[in-house]
One Martini backbone bead per residue (centre of mass of N, CA, C, O) as a GRO file, in nm:
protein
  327
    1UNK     BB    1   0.099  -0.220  -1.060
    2UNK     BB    2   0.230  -0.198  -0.778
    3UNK     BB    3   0.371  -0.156  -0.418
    4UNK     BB    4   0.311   0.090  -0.243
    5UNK     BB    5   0.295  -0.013   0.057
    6UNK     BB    6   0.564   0.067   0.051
    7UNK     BB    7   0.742   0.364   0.250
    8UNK     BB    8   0.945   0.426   0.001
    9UNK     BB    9   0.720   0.469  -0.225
   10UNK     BB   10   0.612   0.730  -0.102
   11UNK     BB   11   0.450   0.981  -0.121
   12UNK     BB   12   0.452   1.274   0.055
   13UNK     BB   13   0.133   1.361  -0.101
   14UNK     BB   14  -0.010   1.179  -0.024
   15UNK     BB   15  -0.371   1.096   0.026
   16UNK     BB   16  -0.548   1.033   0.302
   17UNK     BB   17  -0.731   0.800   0.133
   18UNK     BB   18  -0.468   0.650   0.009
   19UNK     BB   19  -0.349   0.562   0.294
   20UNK     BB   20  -0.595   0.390   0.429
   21UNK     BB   21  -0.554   0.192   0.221
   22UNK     BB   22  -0.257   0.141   0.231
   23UNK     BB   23  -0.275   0.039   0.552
   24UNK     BB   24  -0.504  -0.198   0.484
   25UNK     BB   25  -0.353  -0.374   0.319
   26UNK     BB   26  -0.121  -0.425   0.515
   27UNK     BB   27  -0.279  -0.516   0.752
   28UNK     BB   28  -0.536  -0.704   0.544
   29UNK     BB   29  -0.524  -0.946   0.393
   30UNK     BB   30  -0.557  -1.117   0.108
   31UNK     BB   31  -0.715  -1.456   0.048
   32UNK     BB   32  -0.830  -1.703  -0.088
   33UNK     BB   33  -1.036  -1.975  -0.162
   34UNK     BB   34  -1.026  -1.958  -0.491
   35UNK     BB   35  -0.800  -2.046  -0.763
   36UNK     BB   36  -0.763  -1.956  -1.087
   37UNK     BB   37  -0.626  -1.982  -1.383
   38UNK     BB   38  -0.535  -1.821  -1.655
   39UNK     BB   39  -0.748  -1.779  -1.975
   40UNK     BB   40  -0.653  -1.502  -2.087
   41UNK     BB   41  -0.527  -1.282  -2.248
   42UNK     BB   42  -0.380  -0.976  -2.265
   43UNK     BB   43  -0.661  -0.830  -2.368
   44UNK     BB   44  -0.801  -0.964  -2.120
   45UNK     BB   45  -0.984  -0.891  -1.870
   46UNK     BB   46  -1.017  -0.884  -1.557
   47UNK     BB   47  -1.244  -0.924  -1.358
   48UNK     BB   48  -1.384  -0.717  -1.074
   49UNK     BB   49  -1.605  -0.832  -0.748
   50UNK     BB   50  -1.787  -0.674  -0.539
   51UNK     BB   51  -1.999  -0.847  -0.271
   52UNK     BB   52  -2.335  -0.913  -0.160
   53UNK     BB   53  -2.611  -1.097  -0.231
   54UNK     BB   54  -2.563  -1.212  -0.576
   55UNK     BB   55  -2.760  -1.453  -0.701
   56UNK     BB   56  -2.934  -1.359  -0.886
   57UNK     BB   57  -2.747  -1.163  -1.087
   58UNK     BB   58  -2.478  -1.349  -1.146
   59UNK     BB   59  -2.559  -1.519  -1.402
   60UNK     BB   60  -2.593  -1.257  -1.587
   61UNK     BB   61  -2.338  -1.102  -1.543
   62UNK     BB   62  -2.153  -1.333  -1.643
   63UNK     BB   63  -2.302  -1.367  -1.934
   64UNK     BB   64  -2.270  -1.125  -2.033
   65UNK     BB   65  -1.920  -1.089  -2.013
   66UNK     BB   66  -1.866  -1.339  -2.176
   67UNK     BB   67  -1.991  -1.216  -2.424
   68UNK     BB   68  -1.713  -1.001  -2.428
   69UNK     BB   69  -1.488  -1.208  -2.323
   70UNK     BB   70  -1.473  -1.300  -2.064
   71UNK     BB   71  -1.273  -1.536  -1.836
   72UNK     BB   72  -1.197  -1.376  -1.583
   73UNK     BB   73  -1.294  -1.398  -1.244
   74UNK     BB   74  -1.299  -1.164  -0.913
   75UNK     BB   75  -1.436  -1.262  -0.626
   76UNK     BB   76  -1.559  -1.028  -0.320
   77UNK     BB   77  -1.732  -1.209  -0.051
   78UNK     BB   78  -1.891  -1.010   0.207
   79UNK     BB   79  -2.143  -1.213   0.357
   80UNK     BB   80  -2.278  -1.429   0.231
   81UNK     BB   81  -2.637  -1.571   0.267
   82UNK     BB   82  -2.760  -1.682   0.008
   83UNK     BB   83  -2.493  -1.861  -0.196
   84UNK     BB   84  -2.280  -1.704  -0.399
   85UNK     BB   85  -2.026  -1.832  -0.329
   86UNK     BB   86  -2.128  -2.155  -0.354
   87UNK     BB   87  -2.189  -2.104  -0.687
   88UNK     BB   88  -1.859  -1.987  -0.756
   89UNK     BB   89  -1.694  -2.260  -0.702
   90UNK     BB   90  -1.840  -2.400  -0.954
   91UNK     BB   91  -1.722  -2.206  -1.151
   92UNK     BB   92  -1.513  -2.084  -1.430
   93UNK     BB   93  -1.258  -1.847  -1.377
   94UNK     BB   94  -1.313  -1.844  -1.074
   95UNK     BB   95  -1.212  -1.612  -0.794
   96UNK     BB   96  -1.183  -1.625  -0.469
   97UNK     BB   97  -1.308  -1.380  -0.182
   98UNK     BB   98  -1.358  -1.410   0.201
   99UNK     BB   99  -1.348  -1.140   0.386
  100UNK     BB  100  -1.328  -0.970   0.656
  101UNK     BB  101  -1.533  -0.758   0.779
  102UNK     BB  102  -1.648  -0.462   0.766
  103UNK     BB  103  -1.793  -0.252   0.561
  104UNK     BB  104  -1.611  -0.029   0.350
  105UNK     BB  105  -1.476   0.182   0.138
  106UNK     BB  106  -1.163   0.153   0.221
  107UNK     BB  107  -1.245  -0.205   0.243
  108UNK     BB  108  -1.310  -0.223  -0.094
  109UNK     BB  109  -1.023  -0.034  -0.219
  110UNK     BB  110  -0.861  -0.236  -0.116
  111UNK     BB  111  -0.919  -0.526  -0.209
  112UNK     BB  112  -0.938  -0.458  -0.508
  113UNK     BB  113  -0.616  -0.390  -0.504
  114UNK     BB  114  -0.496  -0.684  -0.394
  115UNK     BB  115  -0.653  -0.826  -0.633
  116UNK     BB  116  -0.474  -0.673  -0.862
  117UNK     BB  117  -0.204  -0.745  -0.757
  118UNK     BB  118  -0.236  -1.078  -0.763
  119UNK     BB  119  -0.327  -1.027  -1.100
  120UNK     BB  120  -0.102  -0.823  -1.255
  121UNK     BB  121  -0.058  -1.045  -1.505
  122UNK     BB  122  -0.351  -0.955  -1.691
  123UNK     BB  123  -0.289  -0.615  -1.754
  124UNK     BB  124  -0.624  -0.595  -1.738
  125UNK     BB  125  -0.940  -0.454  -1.618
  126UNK     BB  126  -1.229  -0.498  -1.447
  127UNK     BB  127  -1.483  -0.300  -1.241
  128UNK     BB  128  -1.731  -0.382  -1.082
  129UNK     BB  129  -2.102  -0.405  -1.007
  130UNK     BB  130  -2.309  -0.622  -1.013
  131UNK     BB  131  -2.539  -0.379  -1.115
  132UNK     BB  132  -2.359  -0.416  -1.371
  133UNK     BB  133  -2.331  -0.319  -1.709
  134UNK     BB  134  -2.112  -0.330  -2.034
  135UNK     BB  135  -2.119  -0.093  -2.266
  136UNK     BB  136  -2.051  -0.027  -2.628
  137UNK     BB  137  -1.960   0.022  -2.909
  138UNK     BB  138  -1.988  -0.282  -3.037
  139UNK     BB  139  -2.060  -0.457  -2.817
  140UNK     BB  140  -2.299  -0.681  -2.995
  141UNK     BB  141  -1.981  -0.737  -3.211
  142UNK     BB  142  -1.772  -0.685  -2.977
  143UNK     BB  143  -1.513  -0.731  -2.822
  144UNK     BB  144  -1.298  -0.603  -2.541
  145UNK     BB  145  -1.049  -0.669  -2.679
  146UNK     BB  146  -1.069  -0.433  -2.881
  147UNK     BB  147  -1.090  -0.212  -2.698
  148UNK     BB  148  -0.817  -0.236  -2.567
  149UNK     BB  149  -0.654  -0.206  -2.825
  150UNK     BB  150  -0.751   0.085  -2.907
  151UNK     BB  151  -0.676   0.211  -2.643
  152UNK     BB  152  -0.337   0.140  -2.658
  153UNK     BB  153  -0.305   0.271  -2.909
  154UNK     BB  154  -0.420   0.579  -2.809
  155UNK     BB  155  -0.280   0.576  -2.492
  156UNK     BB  156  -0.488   0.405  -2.308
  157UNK     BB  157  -0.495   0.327  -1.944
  158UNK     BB  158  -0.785   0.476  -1.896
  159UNK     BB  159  -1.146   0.421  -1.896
  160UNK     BB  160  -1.458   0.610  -1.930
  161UNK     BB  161  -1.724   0.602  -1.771
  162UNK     BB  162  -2.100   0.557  -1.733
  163UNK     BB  163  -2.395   0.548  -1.527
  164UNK     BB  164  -2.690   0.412  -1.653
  165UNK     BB  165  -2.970   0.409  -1.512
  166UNK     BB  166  -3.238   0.194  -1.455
  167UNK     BB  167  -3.618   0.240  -1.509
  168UNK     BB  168  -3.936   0.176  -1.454
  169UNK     BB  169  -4.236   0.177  -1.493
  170UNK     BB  170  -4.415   0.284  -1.327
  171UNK     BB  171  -4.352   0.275  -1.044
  172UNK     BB  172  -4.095   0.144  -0.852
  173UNK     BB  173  -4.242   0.044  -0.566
  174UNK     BB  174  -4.456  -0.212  -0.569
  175UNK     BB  175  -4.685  -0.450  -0.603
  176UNK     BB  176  -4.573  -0.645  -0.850
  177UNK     BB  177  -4.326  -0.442  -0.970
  178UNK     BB  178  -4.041  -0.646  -0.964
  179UNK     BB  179  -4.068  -0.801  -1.270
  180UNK     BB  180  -3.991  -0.553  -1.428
  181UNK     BB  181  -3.900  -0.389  -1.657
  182UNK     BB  182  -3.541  -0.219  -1.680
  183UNK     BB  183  -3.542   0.051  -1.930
  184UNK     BB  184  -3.484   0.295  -1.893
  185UNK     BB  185  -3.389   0.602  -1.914
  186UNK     BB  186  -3.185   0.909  -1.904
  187UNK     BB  187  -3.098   1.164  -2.220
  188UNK     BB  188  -3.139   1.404  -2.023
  189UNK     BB  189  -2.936   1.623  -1.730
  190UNK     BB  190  -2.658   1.676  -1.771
  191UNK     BB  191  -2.324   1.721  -1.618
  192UNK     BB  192  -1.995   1.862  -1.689
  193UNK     BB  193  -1.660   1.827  -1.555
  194UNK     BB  194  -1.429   1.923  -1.414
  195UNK     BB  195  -1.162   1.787  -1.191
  196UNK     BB  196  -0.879   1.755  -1.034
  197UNK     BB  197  -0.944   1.413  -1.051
  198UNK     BB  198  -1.157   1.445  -1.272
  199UNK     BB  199  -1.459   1.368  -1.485
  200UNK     BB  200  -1.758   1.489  -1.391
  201UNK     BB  201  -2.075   1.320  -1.369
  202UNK     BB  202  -2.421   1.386  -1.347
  203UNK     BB  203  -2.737   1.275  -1.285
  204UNK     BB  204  -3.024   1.180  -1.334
  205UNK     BB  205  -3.279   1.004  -1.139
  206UNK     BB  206  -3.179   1.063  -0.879
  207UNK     BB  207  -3.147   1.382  -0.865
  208UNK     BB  208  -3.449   1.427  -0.965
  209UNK     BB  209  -3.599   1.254  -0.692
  210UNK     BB  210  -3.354   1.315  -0.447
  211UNK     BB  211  -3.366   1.433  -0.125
  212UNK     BB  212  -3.127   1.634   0.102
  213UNK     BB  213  -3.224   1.882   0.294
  214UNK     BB  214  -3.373   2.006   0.024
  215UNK     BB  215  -3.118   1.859  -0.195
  216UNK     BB  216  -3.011   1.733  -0.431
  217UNK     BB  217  -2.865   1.496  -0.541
  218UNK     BB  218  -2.531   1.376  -0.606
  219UNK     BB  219  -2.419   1.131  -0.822
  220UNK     BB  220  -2.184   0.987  -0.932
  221UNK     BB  221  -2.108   0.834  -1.268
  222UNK     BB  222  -1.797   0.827  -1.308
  223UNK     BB  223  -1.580   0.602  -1.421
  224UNK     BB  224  -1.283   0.382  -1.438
  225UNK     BB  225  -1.280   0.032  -1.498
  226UNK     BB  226  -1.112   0.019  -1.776
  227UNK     BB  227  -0.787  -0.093  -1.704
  228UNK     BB  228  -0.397  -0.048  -1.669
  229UNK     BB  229  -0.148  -0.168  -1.500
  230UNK     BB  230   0.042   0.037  -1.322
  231UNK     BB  231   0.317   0.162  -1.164
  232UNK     BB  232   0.174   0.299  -0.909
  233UNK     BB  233  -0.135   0.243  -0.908
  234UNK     BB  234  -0.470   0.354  -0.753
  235UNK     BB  235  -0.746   0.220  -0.633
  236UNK     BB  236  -0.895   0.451  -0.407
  237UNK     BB  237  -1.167   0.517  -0.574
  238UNK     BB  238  -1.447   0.441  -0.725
  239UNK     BB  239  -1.399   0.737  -0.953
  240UNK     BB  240  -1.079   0.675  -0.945
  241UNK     BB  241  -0.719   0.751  -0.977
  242UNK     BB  242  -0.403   0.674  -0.853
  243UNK     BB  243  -0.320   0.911  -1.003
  244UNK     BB  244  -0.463   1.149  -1.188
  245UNK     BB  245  -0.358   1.216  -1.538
  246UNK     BB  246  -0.554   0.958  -1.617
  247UNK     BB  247  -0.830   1.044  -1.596
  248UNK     BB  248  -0.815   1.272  -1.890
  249UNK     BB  249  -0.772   1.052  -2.162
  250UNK     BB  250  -1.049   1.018  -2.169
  251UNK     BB  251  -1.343   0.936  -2.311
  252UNK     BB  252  -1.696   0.858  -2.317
  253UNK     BB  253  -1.718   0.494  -2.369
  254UNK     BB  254  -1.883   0.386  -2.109
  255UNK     BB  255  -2.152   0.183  -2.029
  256UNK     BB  256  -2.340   0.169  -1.713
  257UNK     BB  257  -2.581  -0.053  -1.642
  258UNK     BB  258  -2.812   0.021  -1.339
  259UNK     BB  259  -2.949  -0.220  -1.121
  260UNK     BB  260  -3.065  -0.001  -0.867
  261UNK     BB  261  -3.430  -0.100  -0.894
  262UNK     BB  262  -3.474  -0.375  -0.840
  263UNK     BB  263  -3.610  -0.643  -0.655
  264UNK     BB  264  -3.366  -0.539  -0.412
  265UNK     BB  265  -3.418  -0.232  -0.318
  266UNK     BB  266  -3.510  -0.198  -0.046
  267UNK     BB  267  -3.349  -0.407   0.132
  268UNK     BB  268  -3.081  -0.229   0.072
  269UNK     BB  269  -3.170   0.036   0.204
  270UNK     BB  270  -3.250  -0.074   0.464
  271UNK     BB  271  -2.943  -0.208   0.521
  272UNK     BB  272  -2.808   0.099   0.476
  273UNK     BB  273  -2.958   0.270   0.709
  274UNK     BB  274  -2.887   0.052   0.933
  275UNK     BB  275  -2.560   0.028   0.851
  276UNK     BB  276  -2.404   0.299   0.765
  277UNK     BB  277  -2.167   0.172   0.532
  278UNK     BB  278  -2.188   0.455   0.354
  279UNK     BB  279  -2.158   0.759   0.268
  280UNK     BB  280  -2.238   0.953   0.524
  281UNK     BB  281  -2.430   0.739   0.648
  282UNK     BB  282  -2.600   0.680   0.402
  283UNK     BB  283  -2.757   0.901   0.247
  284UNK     BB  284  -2.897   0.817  -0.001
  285UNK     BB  285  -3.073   0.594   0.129
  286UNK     BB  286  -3.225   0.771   0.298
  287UNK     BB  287  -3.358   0.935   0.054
  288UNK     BB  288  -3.510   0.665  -0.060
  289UNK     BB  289  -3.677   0.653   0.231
  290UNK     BB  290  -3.794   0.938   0.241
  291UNK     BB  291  -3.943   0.932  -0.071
  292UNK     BB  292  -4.092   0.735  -0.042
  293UNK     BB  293  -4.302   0.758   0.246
  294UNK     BB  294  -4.411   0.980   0.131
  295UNK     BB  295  -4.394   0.836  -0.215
  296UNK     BB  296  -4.492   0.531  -0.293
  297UNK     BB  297  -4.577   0.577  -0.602
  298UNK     BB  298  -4.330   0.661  -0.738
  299UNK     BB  299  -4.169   0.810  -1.029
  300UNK     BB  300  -3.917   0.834  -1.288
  301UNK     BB  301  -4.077   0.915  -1.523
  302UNK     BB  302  -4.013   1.132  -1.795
  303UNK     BB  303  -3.964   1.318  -2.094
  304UNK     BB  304  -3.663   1.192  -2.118
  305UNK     BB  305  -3.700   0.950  -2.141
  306UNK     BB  306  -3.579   0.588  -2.253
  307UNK     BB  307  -3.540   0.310  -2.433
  308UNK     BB  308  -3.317   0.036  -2.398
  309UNK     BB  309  -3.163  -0.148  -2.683
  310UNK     BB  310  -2.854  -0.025  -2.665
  311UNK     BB  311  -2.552   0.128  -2.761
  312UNK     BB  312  -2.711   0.306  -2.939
  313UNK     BB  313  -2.836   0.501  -2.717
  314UNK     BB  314  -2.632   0.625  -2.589
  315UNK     BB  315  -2.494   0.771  -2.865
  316UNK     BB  316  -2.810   0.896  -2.950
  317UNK     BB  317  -2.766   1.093  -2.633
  318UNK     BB  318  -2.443   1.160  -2.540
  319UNK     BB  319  -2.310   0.965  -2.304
  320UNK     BB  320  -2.156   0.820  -2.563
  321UNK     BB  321  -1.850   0.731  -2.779
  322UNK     BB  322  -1.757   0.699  -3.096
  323UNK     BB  323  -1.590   0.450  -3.242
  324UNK     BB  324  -1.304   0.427  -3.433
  325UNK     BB  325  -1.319   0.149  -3.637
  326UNK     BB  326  -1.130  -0.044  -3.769
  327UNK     BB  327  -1.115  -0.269  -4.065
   0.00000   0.00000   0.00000
């Protein structure tokens, strides 16, 4: 990934989505609070991740990806309140940003485009949320660079993954039971298809239970996390990469356990129905606020539910797909 955002090496059929990330990169720069030197080898991606107010998380999301063989981690917080940025500026391998105004998705994919030109020596990145866990098949037995080396063989550039909701027994959110494990997921109703940008995959958990004015949500699921950048590439949409042509070449190799159901549900979907600074003035967040106030002790397990013990559940689903792992 180059710098795209001189005027002259932009193509003139840039999409406007593309031109917005690129004109806020441009405007609006991001500096370090604290960078960390680079500690990882050529194959070890560097992670990078937006953040508010995820204190309770990172040590678990840390502790997960170290042990995938992360090294360099990039966070980008944005106004947290709880500790968070505070407590990473004492860990090892973090790179901090602390970039000031409103949160929305084009100064997301700003930022994190800014933080990958800047780390662009990495070779390899991993961009997650928070409440995401990356796993592959042998993911609990092999490093995340023996992923990128496979991936390098094959000609992918970007690797393909799909989010894999996970959620409670027995109602989502009542009395005391947000301190429950959340393992169910969804093992069947999912739909993929083409499109033009992206290979898309919806279904889920959302799709099933939440609905805005009498239709059922479709959140996409594909995600391109795990990429190598390259000269002219830009994320500039949390679920695809721009250009598109490598968008097609990978098979769906990765999950992401999506722990977006847990402790903090209640509180950040009501101060996204109330801040609307998510897609389309946070319609998703009201459909969870509103099919709530319904059915306060709504259940998301259905006949399909299966519970979650590693990544090979993944793939006796056909969620994901197995790798030819060279001996």
């Amino acid at each position: 990934m180059t710098r795209m955002t001189e005027d002259r090496n932009r193509p003139r059929d840039t999409p406007a989505y593309v031109q917005r990330v690129l004109e806020l990169i441009e405007g609006e720069p991001l500096e370090p609070t604290v960078e960390s030197a680079r500690l990882g080898g050529p194959h070890d991606p560097a992670l990078v991740c937006v953040m508010r107010d995820e204190r309770r998380r990172l040590e678990s999301f840390i502790a997960h990806h170290r042990a995938l063989g992360v090294r360099d981690f990039v966070f980008i917080d944005n106004g947290s309140a709880d500790g968070s940025w505070q407590w990473l500026m004492a860990q090892d391998g973090v790179t901090l940003y602390r970039p000031d105004g409103r949160f929305t998705q084009e100064r997301k994919q700003s930022w994190l485009c800014q933080a990958i030109l800047r780390h662009e020596h990495a070779g390899w990145f991993l961009v997650l949320d928070a409440d995401e866990r990356l796993v592959f098949d042998g993911s609990d037995t092999r490093p995340l660079s023996d992923l990128v080396r496979l991936a390098e063989s094959r000609g992918i550039h970007r690797v393909r993954g799909m989010l894999v909701d996970l959620y409670p027994a027995g109602p989502l959110v009542a009395p005391g039971v947000q301190g429950r494990r959340h393992e169910l997921f969804d093992a069947t109703g999912y739909q993929e298809r083409l499109r033009p940008r992206m290979v898309s995959r919806i279904g889920g958990p959302r799709q099933r239970a939440f609905r805005v004015e009498g239709e059922p949500l479709s959140p996409e699921l594909s995600k391109y996390p795990l990429f190598r950048a390259l000269p002219g590439h830009l994320m500039a949409n949390p679920h695809h990469h721009y250009p598109y042509e490598d968008n097609f070449a990978s098979p769906c190799l990765l999950g992401l356990l999506h722990e977006k159901f847990r402790f903090d549900f209640v509180p950040r979907y009501e101060r996204a129905v109330r801040e609307r600074q998510y897609w389309n003035e946070s319609v998703e967040y009201r459909a969870y606020a509103e099919a709530l106030a319904r059915q306060p002790e709504l259940s998301l397990e259905y006949e399909g539910s299966r519970r979650y013990t590693g990544p090979d559940d993944l793939l006796e689903a056909g969620l994901v797909e197995p790798l030819d792992w060279p001996d």
